[in-house]
PDB file as gemmi writes it, atoms N, CA and C in Angstrom:
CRYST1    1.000    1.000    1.000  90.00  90.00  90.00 P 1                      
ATOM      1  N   UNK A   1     -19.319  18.412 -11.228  1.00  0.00           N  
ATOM      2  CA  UNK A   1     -18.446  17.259 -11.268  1.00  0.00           C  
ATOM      3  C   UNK A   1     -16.994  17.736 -11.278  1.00  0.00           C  
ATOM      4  N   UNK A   2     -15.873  16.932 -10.614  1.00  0.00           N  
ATOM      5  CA  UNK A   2     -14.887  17.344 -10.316  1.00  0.00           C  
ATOM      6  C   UNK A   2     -13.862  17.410 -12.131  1.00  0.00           C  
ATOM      7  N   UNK A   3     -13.008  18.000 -12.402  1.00  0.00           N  
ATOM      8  CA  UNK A   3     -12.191  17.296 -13.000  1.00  0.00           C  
ATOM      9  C   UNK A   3     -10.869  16.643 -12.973  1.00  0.00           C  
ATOM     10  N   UNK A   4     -11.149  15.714 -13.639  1.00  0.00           N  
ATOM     11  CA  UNK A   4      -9.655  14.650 -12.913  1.00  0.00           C  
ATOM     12  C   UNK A   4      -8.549  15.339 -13.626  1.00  0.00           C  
ATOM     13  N   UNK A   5      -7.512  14.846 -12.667  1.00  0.00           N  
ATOM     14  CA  UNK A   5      -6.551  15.884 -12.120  1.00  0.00           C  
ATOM     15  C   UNK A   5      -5.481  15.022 -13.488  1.00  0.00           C  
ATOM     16  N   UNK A   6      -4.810  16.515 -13.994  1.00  0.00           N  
ATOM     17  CA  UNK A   6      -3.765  16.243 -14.932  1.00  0.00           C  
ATOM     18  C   UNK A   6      -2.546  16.331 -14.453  1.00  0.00           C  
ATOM     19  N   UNK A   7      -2.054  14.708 -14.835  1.00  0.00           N  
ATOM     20  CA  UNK A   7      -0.994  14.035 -14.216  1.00  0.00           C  
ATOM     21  C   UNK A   7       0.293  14.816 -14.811  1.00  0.00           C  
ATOM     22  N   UNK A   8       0.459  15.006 -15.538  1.00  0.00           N  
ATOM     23  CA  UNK A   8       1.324  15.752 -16.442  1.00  0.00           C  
ATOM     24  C   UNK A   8       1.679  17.133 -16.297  1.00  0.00           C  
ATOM     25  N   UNK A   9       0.919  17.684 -15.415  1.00  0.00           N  
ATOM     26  CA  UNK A   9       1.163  19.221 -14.268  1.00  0.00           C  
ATOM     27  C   UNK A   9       1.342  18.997 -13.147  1.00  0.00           C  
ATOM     28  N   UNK A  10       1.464  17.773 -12.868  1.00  0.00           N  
ATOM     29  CA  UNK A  10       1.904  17.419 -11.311  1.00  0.00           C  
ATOM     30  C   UNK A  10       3.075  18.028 -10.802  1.00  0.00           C  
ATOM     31  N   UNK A  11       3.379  19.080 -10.248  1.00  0.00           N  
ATOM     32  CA  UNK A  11       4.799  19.750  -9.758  1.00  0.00           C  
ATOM     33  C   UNK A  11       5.784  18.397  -8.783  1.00  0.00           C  
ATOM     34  N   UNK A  12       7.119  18.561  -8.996  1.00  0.00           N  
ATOM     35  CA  UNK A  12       7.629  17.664  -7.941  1.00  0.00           C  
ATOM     36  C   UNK A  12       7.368  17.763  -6.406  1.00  0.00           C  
ATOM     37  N   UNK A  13       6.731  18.636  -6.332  1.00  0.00           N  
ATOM     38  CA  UNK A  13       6.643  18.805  -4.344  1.00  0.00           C  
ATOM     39  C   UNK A  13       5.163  17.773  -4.430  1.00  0.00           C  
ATOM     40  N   UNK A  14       4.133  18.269  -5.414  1.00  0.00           N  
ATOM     41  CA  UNK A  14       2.762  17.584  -5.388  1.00  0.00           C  
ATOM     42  C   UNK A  14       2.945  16.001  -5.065  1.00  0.00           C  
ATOM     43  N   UNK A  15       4.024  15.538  -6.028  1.00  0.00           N  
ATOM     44  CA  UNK A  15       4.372  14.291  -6.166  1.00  0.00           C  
ATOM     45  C   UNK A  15       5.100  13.860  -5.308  1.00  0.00           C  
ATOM     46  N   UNK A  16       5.871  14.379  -4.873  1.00  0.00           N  
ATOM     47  CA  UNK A  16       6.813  13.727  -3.103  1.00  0.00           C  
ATOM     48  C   UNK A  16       5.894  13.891  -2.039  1.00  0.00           C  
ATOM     49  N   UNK A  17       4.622  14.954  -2.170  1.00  0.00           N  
ATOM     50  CA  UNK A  17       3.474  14.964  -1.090  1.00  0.00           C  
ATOM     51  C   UNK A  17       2.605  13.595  -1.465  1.00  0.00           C  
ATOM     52  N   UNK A  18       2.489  13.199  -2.818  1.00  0.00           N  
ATOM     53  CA  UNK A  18       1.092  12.178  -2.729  1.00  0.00           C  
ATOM     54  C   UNK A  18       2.079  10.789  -2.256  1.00  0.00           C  
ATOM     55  N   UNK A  19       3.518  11.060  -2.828  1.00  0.00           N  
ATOM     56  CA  UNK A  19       4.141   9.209  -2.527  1.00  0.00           C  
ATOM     57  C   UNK A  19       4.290   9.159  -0.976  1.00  0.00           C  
ATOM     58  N   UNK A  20       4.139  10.748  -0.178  1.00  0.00           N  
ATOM     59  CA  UNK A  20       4.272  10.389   1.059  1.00  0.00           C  
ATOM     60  C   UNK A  20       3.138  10.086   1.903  1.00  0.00           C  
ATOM     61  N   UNK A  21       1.700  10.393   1.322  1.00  0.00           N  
ATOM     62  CA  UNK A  21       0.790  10.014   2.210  1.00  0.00           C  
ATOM     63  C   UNK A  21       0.327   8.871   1.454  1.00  0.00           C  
ATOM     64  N   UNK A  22       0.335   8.474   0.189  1.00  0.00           N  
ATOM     65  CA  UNK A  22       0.304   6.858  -0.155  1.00  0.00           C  
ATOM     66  C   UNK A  22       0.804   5.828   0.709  1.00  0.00           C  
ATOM     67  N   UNK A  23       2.530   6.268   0.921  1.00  0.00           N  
ATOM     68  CA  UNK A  23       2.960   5.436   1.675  1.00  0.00           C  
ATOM     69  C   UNK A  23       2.760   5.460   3.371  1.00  0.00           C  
ATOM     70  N   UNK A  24       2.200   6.255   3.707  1.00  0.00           N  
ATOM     71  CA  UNK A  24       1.450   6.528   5.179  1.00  0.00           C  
ATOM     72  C   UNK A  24       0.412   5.725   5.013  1.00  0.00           C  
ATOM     73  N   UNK A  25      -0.358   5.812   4.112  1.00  0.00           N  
ATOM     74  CA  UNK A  25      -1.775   5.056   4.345  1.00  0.00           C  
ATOM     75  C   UNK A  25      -1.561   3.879   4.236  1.00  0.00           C  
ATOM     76  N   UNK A  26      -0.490   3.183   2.910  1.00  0.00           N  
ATOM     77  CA  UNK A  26      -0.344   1.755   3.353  1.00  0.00           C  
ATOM     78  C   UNK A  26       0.685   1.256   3.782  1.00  0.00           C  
ATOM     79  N   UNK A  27       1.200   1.491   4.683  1.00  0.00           N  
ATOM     80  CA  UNK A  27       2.159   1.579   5.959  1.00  0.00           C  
ATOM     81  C   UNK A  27       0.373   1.449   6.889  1.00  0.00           C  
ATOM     82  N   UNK A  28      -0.122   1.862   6.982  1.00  0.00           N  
ATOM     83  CA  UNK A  28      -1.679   1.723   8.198  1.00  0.00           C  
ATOM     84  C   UNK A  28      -1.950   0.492   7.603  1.00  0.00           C  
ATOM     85  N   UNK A  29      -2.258   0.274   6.748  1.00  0.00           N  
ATOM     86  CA  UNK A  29      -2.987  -0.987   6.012  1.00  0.00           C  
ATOM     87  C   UNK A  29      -2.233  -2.009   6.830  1.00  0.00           C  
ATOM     88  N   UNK A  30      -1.021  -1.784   6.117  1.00  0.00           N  
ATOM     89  CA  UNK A  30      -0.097  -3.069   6.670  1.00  0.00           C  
ATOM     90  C   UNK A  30      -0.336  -3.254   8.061  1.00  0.00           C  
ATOM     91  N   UNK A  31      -0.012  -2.230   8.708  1.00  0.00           N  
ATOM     92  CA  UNK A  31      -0.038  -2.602  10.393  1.00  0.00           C  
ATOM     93  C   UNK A  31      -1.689  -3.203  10.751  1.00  0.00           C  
ATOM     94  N   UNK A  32      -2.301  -2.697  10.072  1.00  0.00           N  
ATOM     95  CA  UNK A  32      -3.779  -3.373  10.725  1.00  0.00           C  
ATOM     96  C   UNK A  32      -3.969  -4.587  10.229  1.00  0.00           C  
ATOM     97  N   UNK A  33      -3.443  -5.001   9.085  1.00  0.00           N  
ATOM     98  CA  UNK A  33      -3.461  -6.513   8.474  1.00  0.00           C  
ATOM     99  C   UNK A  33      -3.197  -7.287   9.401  1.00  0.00           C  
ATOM    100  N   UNK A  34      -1.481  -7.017   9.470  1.00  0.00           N  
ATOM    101  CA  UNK A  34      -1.058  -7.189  10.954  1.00  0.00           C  
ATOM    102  C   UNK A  34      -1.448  -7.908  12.207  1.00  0.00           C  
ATOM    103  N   UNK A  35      -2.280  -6.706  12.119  1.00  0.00           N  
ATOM    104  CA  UNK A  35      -2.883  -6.404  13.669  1.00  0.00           C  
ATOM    105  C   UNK A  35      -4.388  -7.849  13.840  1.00  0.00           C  
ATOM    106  N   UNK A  36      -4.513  -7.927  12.409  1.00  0.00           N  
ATOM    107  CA  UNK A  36      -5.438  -9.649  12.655  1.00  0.00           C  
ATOM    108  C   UNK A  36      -4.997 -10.766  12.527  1.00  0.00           C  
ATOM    109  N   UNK A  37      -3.358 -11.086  12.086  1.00  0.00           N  
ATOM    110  CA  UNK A  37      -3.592 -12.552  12.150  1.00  0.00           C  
ATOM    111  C   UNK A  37      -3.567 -12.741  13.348  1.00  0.00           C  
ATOM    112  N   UNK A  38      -2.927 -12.258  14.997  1.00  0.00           N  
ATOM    113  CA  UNK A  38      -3.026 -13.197  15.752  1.00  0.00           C  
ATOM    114  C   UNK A  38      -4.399 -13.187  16.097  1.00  0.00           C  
ATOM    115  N   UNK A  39      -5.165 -12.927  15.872  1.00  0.00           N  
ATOM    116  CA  UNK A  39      -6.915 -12.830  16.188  1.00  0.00           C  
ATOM    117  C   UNK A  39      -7.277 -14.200  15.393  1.00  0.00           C  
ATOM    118  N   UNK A  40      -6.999 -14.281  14.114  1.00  0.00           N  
ATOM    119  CA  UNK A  40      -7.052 -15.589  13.550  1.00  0.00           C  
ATOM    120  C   UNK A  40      -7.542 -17.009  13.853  1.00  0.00           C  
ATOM    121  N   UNK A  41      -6.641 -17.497  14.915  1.00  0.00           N  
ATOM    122  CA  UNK A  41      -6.889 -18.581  15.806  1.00  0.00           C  
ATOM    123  C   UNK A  41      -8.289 -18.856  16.557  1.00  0.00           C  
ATOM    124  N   UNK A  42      -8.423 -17.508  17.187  1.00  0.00           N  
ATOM    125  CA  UNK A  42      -9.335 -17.099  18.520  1.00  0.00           C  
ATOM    126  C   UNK A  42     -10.943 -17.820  17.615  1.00  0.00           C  
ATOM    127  N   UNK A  43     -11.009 -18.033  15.876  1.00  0.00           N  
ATOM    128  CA  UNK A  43     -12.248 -18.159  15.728  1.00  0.00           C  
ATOM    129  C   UNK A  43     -12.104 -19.893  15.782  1.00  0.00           C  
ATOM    130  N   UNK A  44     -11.461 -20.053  16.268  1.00  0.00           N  
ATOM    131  CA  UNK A  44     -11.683 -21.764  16.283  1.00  0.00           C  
ATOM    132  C   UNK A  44     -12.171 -22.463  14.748  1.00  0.00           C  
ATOM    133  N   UNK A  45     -12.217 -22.361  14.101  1.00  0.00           N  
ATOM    134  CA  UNK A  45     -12.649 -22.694  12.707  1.00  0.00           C  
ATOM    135  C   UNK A  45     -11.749 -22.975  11.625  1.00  0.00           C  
ATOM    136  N   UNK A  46     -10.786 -23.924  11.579  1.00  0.00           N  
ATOM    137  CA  UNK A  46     -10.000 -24.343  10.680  1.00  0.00           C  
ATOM    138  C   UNK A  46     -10.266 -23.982   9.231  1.00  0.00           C  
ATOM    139  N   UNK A  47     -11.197 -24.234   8.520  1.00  0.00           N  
ATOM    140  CA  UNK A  47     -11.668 -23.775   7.585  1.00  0.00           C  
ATOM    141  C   UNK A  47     -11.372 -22.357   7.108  1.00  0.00           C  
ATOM    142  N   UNK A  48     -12.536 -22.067   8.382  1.00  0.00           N  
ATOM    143  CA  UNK A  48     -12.107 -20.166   7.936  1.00  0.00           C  
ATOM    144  C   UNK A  48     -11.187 -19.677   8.449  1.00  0.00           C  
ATOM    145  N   UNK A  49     -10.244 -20.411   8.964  1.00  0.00           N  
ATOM    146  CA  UNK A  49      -8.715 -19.489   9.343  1.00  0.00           C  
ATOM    147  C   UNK A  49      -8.081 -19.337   8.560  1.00  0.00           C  
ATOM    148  N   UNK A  50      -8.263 -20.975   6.935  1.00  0.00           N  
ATOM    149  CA  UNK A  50      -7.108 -21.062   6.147  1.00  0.00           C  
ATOM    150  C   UNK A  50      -7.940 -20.036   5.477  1.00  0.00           C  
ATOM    151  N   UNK A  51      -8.812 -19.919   5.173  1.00  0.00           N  
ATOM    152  CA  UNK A  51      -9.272 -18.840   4.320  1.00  0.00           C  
ATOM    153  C   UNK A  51      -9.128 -17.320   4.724  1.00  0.00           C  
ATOM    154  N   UNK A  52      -8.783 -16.950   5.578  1.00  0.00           N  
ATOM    155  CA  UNK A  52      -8.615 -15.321   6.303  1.00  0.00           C  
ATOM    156  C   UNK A  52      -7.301 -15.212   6.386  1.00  0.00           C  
ATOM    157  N   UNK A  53      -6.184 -16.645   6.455  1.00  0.00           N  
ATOM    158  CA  UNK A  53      -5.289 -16.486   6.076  1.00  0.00           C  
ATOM    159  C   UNK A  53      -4.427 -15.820   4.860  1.00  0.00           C  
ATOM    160  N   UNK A  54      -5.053 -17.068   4.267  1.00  0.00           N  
ATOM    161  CA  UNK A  54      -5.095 -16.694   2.811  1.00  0.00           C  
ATOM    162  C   UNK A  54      -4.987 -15.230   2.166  1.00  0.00           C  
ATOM    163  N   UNK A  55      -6.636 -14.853   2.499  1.00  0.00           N  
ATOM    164  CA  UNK A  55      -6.781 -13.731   1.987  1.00  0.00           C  
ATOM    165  C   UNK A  55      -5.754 -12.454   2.451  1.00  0.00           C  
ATOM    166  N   UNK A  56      -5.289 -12.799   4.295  1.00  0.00           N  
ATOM    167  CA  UNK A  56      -4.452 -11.835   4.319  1.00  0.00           C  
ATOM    168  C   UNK A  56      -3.041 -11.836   3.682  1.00  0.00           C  
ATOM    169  N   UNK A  57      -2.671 -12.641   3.542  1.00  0.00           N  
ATOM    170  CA  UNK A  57      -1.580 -12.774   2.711  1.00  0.00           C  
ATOM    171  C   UNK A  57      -1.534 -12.052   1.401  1.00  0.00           C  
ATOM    172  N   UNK A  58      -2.580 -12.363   0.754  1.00  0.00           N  
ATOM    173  CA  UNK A  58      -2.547 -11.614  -0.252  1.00  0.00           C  
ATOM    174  C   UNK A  58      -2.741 -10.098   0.028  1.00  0.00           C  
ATOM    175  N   UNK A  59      -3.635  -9.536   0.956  1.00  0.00           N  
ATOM    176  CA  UNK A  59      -3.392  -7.969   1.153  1.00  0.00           C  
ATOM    177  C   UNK A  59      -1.901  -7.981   1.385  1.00  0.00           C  
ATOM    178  N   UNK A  60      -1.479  -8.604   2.307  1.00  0.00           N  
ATOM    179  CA  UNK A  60       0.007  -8.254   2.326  1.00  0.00           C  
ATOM    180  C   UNK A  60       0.634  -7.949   1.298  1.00  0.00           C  
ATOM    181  N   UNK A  61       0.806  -9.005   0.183  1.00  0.00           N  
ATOM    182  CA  UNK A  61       1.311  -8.730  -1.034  1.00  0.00           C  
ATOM    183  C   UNK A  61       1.036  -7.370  -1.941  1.00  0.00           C  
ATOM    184  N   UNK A  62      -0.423  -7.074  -2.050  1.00  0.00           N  
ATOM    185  CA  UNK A  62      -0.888  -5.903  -2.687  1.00  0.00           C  
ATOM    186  C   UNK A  62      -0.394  -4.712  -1.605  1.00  0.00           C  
ATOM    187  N   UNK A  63      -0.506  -4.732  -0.589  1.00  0.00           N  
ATOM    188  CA  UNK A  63       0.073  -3.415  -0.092  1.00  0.00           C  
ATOM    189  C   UNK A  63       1.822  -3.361  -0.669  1.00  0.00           C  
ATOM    190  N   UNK A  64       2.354  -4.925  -0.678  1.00  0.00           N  
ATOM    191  CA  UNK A  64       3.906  -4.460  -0.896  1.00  0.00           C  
ATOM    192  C   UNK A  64       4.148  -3.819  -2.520  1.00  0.00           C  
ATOM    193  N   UNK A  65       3.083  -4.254  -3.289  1.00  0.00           N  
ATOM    194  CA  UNK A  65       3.627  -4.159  -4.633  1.00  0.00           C  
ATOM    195  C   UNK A  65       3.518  -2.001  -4.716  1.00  0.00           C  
ATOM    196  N   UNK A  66       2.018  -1.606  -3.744  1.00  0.00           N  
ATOM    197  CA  UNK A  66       2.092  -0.736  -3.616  1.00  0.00           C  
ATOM    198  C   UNK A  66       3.266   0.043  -3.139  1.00  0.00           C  
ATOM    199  N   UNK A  67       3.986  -0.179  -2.199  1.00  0.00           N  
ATOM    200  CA  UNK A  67       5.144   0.173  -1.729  1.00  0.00           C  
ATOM    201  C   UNK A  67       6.296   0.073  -2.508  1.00  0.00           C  
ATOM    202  N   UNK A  68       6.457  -0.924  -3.485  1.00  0.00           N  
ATOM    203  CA  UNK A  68       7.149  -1.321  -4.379  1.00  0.00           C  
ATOM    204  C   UNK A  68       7.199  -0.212  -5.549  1.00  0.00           C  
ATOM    205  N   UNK A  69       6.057   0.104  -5.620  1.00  0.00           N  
ATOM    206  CA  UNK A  69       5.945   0.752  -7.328  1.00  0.00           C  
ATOM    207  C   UNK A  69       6.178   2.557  -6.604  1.00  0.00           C  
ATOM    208  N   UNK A  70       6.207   2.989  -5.289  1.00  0.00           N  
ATOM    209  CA  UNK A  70       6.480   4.227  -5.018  1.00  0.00           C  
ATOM    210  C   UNK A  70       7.672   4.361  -4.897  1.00  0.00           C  
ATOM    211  N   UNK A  71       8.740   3.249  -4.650  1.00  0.00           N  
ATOM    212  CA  UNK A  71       9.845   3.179  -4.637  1.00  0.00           C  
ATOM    213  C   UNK A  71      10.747   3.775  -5.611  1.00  0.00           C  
ATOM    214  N   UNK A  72      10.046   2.731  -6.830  1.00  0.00           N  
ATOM    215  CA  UNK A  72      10.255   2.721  -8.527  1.00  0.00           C  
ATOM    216  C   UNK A  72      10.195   4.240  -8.805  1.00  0.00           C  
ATOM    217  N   UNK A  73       9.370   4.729  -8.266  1.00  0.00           N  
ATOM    218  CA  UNK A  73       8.812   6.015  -8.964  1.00  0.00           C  
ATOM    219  C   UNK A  73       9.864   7.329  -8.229  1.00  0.00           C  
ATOM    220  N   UNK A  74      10.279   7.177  -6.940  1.00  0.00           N  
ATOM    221  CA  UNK A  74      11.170   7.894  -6.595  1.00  0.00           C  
ATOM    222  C   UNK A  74      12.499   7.792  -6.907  1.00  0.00           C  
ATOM    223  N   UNK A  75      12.478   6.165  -7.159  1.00  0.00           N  
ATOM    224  CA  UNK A  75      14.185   6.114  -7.820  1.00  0.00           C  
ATOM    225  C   UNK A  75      14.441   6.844  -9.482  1.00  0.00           C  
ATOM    226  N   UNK A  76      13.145   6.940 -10.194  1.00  0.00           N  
ATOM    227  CA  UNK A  76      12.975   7.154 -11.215  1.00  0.00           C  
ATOM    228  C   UNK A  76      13.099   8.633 -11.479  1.00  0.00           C  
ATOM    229  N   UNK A  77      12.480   9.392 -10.513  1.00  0.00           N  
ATOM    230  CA  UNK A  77      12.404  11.079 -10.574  1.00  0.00           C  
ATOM    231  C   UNK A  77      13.852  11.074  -9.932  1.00  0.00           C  
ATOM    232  N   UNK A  78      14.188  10.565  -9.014  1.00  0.00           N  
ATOM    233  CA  UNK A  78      15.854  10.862  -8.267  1.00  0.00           C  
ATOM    234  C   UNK A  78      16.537  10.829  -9.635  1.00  0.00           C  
ATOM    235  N   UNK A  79      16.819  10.107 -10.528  1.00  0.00           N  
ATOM    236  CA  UNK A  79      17.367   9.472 -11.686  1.00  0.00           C  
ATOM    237  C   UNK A  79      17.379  10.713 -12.269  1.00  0.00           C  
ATOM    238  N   UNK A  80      16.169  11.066 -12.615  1.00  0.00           N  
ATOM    239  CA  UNK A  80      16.126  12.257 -14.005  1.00  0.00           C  
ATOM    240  C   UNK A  80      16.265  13.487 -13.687  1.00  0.00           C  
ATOM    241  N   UNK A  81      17.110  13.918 -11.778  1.00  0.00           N  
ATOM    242  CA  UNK A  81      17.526  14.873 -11.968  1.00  0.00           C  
ATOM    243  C   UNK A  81      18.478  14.964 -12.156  1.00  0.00           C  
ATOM    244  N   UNK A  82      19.729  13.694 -11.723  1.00  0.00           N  
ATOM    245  CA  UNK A  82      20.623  13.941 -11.999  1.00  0.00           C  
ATOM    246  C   UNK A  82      21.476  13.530 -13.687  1.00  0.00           C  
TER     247      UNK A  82                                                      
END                                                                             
């Protein structure tokens, strides 16, 4: 079994490497979210459009808060070097 990784030895390069492929991966998310509402329509189904709507909206949101909180975290290490 692996052991989980201690956050607290994280070197700063480790940590500018994970906020950069975090934010790569949902930077993809986003674009493929994206990439379905105009598909949306095509199911003819009022019902389930407002509902796929819906739901994408909210991925939208959860990918931003993700993007949001890597932000936080770089303004935060920028902060405490200087």
């Amino acid at each position: 079994m692996c052991e989980p990784l201690d956050w607290l030895h994280l070197g700063g390069m480790e940590r500018k490497a994970a906020i950069q492929n975090i934010r790569e991966q949902a930077n993809q998310i986003a674009a493929h979210v994206t990439a379905i509402h105009p598909l949306v329509p095509g199911l003819a189904d009022p019902p389930t459009q407002g509902e796929l709507l819906k739901a994408l909206y909210e991925l939208t949101k959860s990918v931003e808060v993700v993007k949001k909180q890597l932000l936080r975290l770089e303004k935060r290490d920028d902060s405490a070097v200087v």
